[in-house]
C-alpha positions as CSV (number, residue, x, y, z in Angstrom):
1,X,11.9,-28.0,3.9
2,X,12.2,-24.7,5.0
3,X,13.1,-22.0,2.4
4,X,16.2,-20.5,3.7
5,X,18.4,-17.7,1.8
6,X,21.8,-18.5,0.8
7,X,24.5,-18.0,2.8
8,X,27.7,-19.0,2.9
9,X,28.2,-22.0,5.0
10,X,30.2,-21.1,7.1
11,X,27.5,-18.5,8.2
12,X,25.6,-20.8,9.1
13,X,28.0,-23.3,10.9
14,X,28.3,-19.6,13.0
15,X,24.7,-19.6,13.3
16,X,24.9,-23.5,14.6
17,X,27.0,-22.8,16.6
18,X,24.9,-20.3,18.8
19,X,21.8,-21.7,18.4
20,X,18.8,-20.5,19.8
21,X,16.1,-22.2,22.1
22,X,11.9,-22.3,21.5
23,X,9.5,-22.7,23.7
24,X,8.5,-26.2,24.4
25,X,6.1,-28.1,22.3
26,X,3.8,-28.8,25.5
27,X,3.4,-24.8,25.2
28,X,2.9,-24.6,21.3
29,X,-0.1,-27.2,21.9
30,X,-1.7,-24.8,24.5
31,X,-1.2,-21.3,22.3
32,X,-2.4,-23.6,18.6
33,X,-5.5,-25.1,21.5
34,X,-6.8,-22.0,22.9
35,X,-6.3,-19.2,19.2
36,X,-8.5,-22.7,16.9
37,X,-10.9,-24.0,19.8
38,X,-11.8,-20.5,22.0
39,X,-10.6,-18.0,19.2
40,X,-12.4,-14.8,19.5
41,X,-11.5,-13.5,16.2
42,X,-15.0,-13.0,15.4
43,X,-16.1,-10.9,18.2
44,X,-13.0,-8.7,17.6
45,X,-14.0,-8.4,14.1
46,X,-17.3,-7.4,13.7
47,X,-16.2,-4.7,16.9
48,X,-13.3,-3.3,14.6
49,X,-15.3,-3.0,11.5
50,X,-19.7,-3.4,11.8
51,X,-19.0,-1.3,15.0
52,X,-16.0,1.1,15.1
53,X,-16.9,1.9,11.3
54,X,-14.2,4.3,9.7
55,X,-11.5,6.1,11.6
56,X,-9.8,8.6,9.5
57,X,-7.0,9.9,11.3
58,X,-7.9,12.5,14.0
59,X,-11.6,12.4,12.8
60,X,-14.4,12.5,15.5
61,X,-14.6,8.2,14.6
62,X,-11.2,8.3,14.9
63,X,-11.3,9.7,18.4
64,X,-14.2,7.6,19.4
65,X,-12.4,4.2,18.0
66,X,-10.0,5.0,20.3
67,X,-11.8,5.2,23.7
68,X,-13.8,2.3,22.6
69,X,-10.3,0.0,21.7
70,X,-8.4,1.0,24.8
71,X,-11.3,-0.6,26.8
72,X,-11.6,-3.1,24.3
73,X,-8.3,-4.3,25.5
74,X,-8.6,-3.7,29.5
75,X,-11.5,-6.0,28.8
76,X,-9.2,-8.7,27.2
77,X,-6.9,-8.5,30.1
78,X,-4.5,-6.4,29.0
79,X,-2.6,-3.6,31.6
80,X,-1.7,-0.3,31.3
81,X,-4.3,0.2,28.6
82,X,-3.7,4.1,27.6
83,X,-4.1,6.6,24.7
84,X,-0.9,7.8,23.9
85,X,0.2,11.5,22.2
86,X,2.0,10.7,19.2
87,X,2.3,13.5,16.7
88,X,1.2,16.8,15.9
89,X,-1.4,16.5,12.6
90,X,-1.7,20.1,11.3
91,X,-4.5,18.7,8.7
92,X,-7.0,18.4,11.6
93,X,-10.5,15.9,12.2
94,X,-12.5,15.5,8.8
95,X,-15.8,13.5,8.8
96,X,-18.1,13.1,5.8
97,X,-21.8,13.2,7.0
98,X,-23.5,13.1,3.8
99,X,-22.8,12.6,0.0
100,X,-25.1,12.7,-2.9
101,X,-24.2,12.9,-6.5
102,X,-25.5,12.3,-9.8
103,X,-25.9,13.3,-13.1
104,X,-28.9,14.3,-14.1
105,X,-28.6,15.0,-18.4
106,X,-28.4,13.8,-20.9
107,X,-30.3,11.0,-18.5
108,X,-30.3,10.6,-14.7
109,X,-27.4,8.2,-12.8
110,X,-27.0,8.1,-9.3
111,X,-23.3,7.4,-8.4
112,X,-21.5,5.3,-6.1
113,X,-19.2,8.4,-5.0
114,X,-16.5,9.4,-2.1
115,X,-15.4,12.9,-1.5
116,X,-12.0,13.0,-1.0
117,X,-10.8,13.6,2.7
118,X,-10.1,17.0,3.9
119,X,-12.0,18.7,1.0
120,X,-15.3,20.6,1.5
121,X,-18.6,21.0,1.4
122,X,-21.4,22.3,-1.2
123,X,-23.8,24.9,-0.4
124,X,-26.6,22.4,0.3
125,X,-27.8,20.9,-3.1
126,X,-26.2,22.0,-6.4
127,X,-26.7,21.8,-9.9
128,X,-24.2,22.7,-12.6
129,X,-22.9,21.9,-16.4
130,X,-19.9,20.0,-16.5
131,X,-16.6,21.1,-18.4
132,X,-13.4,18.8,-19.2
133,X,-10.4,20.5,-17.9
134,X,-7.5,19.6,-20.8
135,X,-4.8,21.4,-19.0
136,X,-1.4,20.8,-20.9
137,X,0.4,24.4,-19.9
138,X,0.0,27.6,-18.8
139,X,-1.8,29.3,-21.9
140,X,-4.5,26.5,-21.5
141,X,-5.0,27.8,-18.3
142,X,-5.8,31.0,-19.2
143,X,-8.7,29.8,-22.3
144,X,-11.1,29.0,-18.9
145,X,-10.8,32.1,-17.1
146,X,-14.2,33.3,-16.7
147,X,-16.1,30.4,-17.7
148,X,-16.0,28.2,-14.6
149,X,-18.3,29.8,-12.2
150,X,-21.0,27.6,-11.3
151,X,-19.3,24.3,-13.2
152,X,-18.5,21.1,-12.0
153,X,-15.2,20.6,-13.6
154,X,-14.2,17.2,-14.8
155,X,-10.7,16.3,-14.4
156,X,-9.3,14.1,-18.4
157,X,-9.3,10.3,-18.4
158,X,-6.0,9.6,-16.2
159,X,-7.2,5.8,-16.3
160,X,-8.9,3.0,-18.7
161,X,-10.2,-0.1,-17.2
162,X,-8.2,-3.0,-19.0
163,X,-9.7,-6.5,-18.7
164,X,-8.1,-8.8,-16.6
165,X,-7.9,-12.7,-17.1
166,X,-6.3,-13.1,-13.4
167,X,-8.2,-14.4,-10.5
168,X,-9.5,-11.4,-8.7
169,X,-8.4,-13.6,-4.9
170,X,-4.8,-15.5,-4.9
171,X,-2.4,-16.9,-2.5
172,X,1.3,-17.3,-2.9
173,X,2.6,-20.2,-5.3
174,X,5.6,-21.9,-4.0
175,X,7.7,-20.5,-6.8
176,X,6.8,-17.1,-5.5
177,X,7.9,-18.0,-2.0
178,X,10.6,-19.6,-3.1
179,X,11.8,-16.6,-5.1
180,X,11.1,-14.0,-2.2
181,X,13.3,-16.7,-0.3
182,X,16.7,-15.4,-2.2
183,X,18.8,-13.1,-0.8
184,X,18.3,-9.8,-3.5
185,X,21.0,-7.8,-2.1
186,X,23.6,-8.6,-4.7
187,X,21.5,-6.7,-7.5
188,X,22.2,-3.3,-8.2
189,X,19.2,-1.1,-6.8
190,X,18.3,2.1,-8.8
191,X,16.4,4.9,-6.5
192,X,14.5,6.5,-8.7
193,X,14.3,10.4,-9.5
194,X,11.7,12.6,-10.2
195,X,11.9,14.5,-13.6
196,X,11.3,17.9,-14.5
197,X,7.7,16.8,-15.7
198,X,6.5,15.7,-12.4
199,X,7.2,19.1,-10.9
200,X,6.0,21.1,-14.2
201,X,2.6,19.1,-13.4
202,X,2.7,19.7,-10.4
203,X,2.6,23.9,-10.5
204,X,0.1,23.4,-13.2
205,X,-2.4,22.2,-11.5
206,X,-1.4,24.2,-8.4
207,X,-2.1,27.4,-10.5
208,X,-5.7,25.4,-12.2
209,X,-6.5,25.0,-8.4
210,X,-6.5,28.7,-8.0
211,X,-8.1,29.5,-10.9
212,X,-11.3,27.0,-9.5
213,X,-11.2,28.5,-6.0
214,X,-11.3,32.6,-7.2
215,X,-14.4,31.6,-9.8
216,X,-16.0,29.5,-8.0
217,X,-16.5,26.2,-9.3
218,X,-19.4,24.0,-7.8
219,X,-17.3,20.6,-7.5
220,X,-14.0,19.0,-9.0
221,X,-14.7,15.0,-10.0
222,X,-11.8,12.2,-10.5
223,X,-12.0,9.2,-11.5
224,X,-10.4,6.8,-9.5
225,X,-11.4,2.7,-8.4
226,X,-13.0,0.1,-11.0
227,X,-16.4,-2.1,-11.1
228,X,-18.2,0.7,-9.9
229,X,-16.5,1.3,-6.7
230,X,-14.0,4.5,-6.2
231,X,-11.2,4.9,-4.5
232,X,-9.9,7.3,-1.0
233,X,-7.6,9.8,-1.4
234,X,-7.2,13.2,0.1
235,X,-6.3,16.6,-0.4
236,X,-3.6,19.3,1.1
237,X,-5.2,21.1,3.9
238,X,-4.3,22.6,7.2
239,X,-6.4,24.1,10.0
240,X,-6.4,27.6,9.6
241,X,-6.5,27.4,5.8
242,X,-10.2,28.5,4.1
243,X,-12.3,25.3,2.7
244,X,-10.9,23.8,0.0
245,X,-13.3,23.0,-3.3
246,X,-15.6,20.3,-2.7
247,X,-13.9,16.7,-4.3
248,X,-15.3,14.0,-5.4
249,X,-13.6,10.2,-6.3
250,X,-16.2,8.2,-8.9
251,X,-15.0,5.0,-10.7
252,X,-13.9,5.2,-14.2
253,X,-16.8,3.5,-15.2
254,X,-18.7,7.0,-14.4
255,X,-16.0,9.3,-14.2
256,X,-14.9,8.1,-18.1
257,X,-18.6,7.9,-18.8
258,X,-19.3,11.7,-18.5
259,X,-15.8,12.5,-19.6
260,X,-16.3,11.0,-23.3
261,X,-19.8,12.7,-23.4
262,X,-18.8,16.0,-23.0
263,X,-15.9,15.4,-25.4
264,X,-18.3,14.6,-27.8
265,X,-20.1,17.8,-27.6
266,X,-23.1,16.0,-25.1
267,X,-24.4,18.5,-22.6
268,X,-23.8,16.8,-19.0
269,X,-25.3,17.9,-16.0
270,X,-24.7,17.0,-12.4
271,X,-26.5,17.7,-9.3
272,X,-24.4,16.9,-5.2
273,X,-25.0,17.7,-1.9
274,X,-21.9,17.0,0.6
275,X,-21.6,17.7,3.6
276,X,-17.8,17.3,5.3
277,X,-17.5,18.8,8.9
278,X,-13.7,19.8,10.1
279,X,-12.5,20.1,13.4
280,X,-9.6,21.7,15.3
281,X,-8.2,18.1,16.2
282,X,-4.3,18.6,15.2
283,X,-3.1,15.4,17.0
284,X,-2.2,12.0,16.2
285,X,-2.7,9.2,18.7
286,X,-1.6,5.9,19.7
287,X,-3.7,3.3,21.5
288,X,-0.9,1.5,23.8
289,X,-1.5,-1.5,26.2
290,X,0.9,-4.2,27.7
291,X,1.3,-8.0,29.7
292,X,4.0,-6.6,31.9
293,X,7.3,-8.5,32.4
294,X,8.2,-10.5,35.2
295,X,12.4,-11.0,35.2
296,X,14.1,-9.1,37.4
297,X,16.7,-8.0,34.8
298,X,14.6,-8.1,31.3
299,X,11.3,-7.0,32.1
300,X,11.8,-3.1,31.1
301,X,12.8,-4.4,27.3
302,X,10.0,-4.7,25.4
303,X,9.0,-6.6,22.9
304,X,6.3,-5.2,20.4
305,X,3.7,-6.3,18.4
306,X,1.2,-3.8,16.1
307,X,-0.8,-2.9,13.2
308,X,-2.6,1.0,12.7
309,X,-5.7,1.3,13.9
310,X,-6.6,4.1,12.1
311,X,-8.3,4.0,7.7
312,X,-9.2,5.6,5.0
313,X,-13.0,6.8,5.3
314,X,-14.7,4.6,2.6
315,X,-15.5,1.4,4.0
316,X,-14.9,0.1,7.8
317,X,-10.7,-0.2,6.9
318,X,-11.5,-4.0,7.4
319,X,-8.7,-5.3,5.8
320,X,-6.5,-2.1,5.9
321,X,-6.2,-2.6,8.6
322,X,-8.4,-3.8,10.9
323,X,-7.0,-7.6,10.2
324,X,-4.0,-6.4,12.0
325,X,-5.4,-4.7,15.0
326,X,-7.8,-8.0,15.2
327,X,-4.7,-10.1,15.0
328,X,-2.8,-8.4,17.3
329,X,-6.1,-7.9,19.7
330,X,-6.6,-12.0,19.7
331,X,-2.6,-12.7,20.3
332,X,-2.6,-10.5,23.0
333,X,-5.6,-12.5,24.9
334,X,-4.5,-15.8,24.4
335,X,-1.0,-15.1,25.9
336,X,-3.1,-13.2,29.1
337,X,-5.6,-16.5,28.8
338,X,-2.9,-19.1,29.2
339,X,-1.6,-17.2,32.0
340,X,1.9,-17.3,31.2
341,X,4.1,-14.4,32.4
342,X,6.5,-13.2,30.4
343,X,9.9,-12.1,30.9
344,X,10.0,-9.3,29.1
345,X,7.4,-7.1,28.6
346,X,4.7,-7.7,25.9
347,X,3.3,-4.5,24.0
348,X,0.9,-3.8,21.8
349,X,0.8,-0.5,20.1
350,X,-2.0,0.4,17.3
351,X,-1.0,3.1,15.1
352,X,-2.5,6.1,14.3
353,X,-2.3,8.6,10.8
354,X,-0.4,5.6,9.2
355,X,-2.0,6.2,6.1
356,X,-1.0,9.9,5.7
357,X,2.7,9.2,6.3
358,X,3.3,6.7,9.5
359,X,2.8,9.4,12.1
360,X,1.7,7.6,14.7
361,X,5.0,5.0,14.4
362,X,7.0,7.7,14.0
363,X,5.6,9.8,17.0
364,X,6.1,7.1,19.4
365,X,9.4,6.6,17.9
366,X,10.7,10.0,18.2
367,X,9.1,9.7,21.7
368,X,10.5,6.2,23.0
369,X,13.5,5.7,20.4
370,X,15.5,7.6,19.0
371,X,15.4,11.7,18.7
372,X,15.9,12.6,15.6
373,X,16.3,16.5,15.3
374,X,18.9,15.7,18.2
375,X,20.3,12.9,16.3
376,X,20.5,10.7,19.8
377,X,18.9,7.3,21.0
378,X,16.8,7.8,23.8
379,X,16.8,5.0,26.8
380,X,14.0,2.8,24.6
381,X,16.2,2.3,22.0
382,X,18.2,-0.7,23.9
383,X,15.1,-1.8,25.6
384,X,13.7,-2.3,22.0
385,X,13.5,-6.4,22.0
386,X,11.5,-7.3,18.5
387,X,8.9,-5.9,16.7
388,X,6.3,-7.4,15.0
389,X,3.9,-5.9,12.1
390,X,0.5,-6.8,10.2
391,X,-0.2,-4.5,7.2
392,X,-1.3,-6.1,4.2
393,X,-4.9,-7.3,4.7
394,X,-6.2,-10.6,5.8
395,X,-4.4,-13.1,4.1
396,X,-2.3,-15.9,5.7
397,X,1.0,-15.5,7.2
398,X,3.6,-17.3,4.9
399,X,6.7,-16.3,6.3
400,X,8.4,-13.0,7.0
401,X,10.4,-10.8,5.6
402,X,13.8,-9.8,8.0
403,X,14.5,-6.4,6.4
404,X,18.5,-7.4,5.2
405,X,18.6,-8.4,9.6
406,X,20.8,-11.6,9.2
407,X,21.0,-12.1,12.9
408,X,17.7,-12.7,12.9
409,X,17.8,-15.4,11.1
410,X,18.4,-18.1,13.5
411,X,15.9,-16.7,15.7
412,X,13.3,-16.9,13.1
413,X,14.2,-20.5,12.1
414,X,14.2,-21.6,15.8
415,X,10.9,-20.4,16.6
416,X,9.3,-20.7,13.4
417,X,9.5,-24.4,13.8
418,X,6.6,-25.0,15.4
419,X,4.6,-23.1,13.1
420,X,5.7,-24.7,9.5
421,X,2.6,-26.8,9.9
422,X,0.6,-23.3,9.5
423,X,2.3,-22.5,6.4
424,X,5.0,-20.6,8.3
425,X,7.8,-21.6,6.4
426,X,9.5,-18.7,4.4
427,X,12.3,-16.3,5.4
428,X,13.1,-13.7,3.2
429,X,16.1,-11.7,3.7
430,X,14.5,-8.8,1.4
431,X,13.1,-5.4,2.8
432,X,9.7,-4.5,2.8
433,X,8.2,-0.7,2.9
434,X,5.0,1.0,3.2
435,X,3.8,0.5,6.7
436,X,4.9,1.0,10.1
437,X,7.8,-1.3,10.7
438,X,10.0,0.7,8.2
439,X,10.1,3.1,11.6
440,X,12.3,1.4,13.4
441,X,13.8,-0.7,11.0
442,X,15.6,1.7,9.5
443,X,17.2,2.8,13.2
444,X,18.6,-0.8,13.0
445,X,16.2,-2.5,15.1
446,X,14.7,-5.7,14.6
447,X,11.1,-5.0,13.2
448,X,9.3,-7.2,10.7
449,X,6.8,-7.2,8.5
450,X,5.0,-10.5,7.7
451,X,4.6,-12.4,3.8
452,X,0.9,-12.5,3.8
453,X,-1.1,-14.0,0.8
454,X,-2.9,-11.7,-1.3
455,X,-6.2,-12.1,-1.4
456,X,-8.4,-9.7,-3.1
457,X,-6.1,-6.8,-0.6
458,X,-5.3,-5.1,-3.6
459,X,-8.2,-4.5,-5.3
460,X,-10.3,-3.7,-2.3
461,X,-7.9,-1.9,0.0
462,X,-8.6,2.0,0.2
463,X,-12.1,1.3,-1.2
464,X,-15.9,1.4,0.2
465,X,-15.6,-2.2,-0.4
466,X,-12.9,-2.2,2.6
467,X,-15.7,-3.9,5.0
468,X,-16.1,-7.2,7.3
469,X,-16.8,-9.1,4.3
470,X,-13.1,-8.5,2.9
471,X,-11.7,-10.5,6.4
472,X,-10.7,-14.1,5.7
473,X,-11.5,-15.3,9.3
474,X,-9.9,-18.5,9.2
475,X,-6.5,-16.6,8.0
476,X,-6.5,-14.1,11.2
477,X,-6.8,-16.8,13.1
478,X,-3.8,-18.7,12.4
479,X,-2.0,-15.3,12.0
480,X,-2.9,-15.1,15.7
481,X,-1.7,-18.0,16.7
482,X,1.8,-17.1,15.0
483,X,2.0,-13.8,16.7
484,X,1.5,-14.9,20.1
485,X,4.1,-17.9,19.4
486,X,6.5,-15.5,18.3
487,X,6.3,-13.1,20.7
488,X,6.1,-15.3,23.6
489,X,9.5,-16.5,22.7
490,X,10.9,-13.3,21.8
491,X,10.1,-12.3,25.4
492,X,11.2,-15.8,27.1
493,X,14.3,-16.4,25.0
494,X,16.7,-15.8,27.3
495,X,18.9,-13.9,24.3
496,X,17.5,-11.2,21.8
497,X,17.2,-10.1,18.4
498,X,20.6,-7.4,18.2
499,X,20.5,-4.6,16.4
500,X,22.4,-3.9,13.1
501,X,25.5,-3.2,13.6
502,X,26.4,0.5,13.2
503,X,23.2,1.4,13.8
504,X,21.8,3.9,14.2
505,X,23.2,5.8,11.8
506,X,23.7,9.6,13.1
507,X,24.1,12.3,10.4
508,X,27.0,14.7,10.7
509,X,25.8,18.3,11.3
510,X,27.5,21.1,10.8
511,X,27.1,24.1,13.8
């Protein structure tokens, strides 16, 4: 049976009592026939990953993926294909074109390394000693002025590999579904603070930075990302601002390696050459197409179904998140492929800069939605039908979670029916954060992000390992098939998703 939170019954005699209507199982056939038998998941694929490659956001590959994506979908059928303003991006484009780095005493090791974004370049090849910055306070500081230049500092141990007797791939156990399936919002929930210690940390190592940028350090190395792969990450810059100290990410294996030798009194030695080009790009896009409605009275709402196209630059962001772009990409031509016209309009929208903080959502939101420095809703706002979001790597679809939406329960059940032979069968009442949806779900609106099964997502996400080979095929397709399914009757239905009531919330300010 389906795993349904509790609710009180006479909810759901409420709920019975409006039921909702699905799409007819003559219609389910054709949308399961066409996403197994002529799925094109694999062309889509290997074009998001082998050929887009990484698309940090507002990079040069970031700008080309999205020239090449918007025609990508005019040639899947899609209309009013565009590339849409979303946000201003003061941090500007960022592309790594070259990174070597190795140590070369006591022994030589080359690395497996990745600079972290935004930071900058050596002067050509460099060769330097390597110090252990132990940085507890401000008189620590102070013991290294004058003995950095020409150093490649080594940031302490942060990190020890602990063995792990889990499977490093997993899908959801029905206990776990089952569990997600219970209504949470009776527990207290504690936000949690930051301490004094966070922000004491924090102006340390703003004044070490300084220290390293007036003498001149060579390189500052992390460690960051196990079994020999590291991790992306980035670091504060604007346009305008001078080149920040060349960074590098190694995994702990080689990080911790060079770290205990030097604590030991080993002389270490590294040599690098990075290159990192920056460019005046401070903008944010969205790539934005559409199967326009057809109803007289319900074509202008909208309906919405996305993932972020942009990634971290390690890798080819395959599962993080070109899954969801692919998904999304593949629902998308099997609703044009059928050729049924929907009543509302059908949109997909691929993010960009979700990773540095959800810009592109948020752009189109402050945009389309709701303005929030004027603390209005904007005519989009009650055209906004459903949205529907893929953002945690390739796994299977297991149900959803409905972000505390109780209306939309007997939406979900109604047109989840069909799929419960795909594995679609849980609805969780629980919130979900970290990725797009979180924009508009918290004006209100109905927006959704799915329960997908693990994987390996957590291991590999945000690493060079983030390639074609993380994609479980057979997984995107059926994730397909339940996206265009849903959002075919989200825009046939003749009723809709409503909004929470009292939203959205609109802050009182004072003139």
């Amino acid at each position: 049976m389906k795993k349904i939170l509790l609710l009180s019954s006479l909810l759901c005699l409420n709920y019975a009592a409006n039921a909702q209507t699905a799409l007819s199982n003559e219609i389910a056939y054709k949308v399961k026939n066409e996403a197994f038998n002529n799925s094109k998941i694999e062309e889509i694929a290997q074009f998001m990953t082998d050929y887009l490659g990484p698309r940090l956001a507002a990079s040069n590959l970031k700008v080309r993926s999205e020239q090449l994506t918007m025609e990508k979908l005019d040639e899947l059928g899609c209309s009013n294909s565009r590339i849409e303003f979303a946000a201003d991006f003061p941090s500007g484009g960022w592309d790594n074109e070259k990174t070597y780095v190795a140590m070369t005493a006591p022994y030589y090791c080359s690395f497996s390394a990745n600079p972290k974004a935004w930071s900058g370049s050596t002067n050509g090849p460099v060769k330097g000693e390597c110090i252990v910055a132990n940085i507890q306070n401000q008189e620590d500081i102070e013991k290294y002025r004058g003995k950095l230049a020409g150093k490649v500092l080594l940031m302490p141990t942060s990190e020890q590999y602990e063995m792990s007797f889990e499977p490093l791939a997993r899908r959801y156990t029905d206990e776990q579904l089952n569990e997600m399936a219970k209504d949470s919002r009776p527990y207290n929930r504690r936000r949690s603070v930051l301490n004094n210690d966070y922000f004491k940390k924090r102006e340390l190592l703003r004044q070490l930075y300084d220290l390293l940028k007036e003498e001149q350090v060579l390189a500052i190395i992390s460690g960051s990302g196990t079994f020999n792969v590291p991790n992306s990450r980035g670091v504060q810059y604007k346009v305008g601002d001078p080149e920040p100290i060349t960074e590098i990410v190694l995994p702990l294996e080689d990080h911790n390696r060079m770290v205990r030798l030097v604590n030991k009194g080993v002389p270490v030695e590294m040599e690098l050459d990075v290159k990192n080009t920056f460019t005046d790009n401070q903008k944010v896009n969205n790539v934005i197409a559409e199967i326009p409605g057809t109803d007289p009275k319900l074509k202008n709402e909208i309906v919405m179904i996305g993932a972020h196209l942009d990634s971290w630059h390690g890798g080819t962001g395959a599962a993080d998140n070109a899954s969801g772009c692919i998904v999304m990409m593949e629902a998308m031509r099997i609703i044009k492929e059928l050729g049924i016209q929907p009543k509302r309009t059908i949109r997909i929208a691929l993010w960009g800069g979700e990773e540095q903080g959800l810009f592109g959502s948020k752009g189109y939101a402050m945009n389309e939605i709701f303005n929030a420095k004027e603390q209005k809703k904007l005519p989009g706002y009650d055209k906004f039908a459903l949205y529907l979001n893929m953002d945690n790597g390739s796994g299977r679809f297991r149900g959803i979670h409905l972000e505390e939406n109780d209306q939309a329960i007997p939406f979900m059940q109604t047109w989840g029916k069909s799929l419960e032979s795909l594995g679609f069968k849980t609805l969780s009442i629980r919130s979900t954060n970290s990725t797009d949806h979180v924009t508009f779900s918290r004006l209100g609106l109905p927006a959704f992000q799915f329960i997908q099964d693990p994987l390996e997502y957590r291991r590999t996400y945000h690493t060079p390992m983030d390639c074609y080979e993380r994609l479980s095929i057979n997984d995107l397709k059926v994730n397909a098939t339940m996206i265009a399914w849903l959002a075919l009757n989200a825009a046939m239905d003749s009723e809709r998703i409503p909004a929470k009531p009292g939203y959205p919330l609109i802050e009182n300010k004072k003139n």
